[in-house]
N, C-alpha and C positions, 0 to 999 in steps of 0.2 A: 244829650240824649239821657234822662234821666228813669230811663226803664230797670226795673228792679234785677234785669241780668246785665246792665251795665255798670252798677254799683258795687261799690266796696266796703265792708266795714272796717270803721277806723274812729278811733277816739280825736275829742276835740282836739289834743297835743299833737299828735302825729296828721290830721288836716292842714295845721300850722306851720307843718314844716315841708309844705307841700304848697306854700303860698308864694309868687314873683318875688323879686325885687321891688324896692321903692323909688317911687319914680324919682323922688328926691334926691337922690344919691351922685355924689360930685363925680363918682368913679362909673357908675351906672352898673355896675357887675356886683350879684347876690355875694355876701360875704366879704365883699372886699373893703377898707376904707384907708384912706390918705394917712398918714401921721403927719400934723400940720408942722413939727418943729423939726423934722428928718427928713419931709417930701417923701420917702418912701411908701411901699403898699402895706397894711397889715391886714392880714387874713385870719379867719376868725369863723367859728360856727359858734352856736347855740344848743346845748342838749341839755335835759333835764333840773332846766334853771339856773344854769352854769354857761357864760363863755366862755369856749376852748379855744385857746389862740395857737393858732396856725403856723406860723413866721409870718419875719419882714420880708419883704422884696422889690426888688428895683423895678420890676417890670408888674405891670398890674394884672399882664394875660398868666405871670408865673402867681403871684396873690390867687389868681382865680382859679387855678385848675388844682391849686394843694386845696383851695373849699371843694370843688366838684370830687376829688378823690374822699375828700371826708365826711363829705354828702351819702355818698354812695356807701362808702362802709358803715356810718352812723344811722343813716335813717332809710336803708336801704329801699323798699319800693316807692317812699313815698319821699324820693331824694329826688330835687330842681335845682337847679344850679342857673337857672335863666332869669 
């Protein structure tokens, strides 16, 4: 519903960070990705041109909820984690 009291303003950058995951992804979870030569998870966000890396972890649902915490503090209304 694109009526102009359901809209928000927001700069192209911060739209961006408001975008799914890619369907591509081995792990399937925003922020997460494999380390091929440790099998572990590495967690990781994206902010002002820069990856910040998250930690390693054994478990991909722990990888994914240190992104959904850093989601939420970095890019706070316009933080997805899905």
């Amino acid at each position: 519903d694109n009526r102009i009291g359901n809209l928000r303003e927001a700069t192209y950058t911060e739209q961006n960070t408001n975008r799914p995951a890619k369907k591509n992804t081995k792990v399937g979870m925003k922020g997460v990705c494999i380390c091929p030569s440790t099998g572990r998870y590495i967690a990781q966000i994206h902010r002002h041109g820069r990856n910040h890396f998250l930690g390693r972890y054994d478990c991909p649902l722990l990888a994914h909820e240190a992104y959904r915490a850093a989601a939420i503090k970095l890019h706070a209304e316009f933080a997805r984690w899905v």
